[in-house]
N, C-alpha and C positions, 0 to 999 in steps of 0.2 A: 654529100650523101651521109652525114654524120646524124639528121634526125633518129631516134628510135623510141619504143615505148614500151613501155613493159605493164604485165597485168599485176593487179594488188590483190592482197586477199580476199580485199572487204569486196572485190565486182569491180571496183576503178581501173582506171587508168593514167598513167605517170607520161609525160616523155620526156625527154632527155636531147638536149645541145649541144653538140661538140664541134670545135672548126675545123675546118678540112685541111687548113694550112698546118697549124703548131697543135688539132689535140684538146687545148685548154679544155674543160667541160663550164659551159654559161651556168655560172650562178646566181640565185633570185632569192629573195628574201622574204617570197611570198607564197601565194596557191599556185603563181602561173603554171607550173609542170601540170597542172592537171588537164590544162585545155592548151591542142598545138597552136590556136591561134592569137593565142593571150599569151603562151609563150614566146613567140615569136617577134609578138611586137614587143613586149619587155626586153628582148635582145637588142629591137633596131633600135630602142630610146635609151639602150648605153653601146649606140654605137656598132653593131654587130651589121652583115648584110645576109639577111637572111632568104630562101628562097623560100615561098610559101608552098612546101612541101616535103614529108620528111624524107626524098630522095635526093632533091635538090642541092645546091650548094649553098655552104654556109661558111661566113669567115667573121673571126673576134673582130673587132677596132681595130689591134692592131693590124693583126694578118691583112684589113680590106685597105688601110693607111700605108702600108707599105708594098701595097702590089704579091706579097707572096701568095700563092696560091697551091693547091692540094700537088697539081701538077710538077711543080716546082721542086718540092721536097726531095731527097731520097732519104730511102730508107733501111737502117740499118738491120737485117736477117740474119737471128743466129744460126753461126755453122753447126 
């Protein structure tokens, strides 16, 4: 559930990739954040598993290579 999107000034729209396991935010070196499903696949052709949805589950290379998963984590809540 890491998709999200946000609005631009100009009328667009952005979204954004993070994995559910470690966090990392998917970086592209292109327009992909403009359109979720060009984003998306630019995640799975370096390796990401992404679920074709931005509520979906999504994990980096590594997090999907090593089995960890959002569930797995804890996390630390300041007192």
């Amino acid at each position: 559930m890491s998709g999200a999107c946000f609005s631009r000034p100009d009328g667009g729209i952005e979204y954004e990739l993070r994995c559910d396991g470690c966090g990392v935010l998917f970086q592209c070196g292109d327009d992909s954040y403009f359109s979720w499903p060009v984003l998306c696949a630019a995640a799975e052709a370096e390796g990401w598993g992404v679920a074709p949805d931005l509520d979906g589950e999504h994990e980096c290379g590594e997090c999907a290579a090593t089995g960890r998963s959002r569930r797995g984590l804890r996390r630390l809540v300041p007192a």
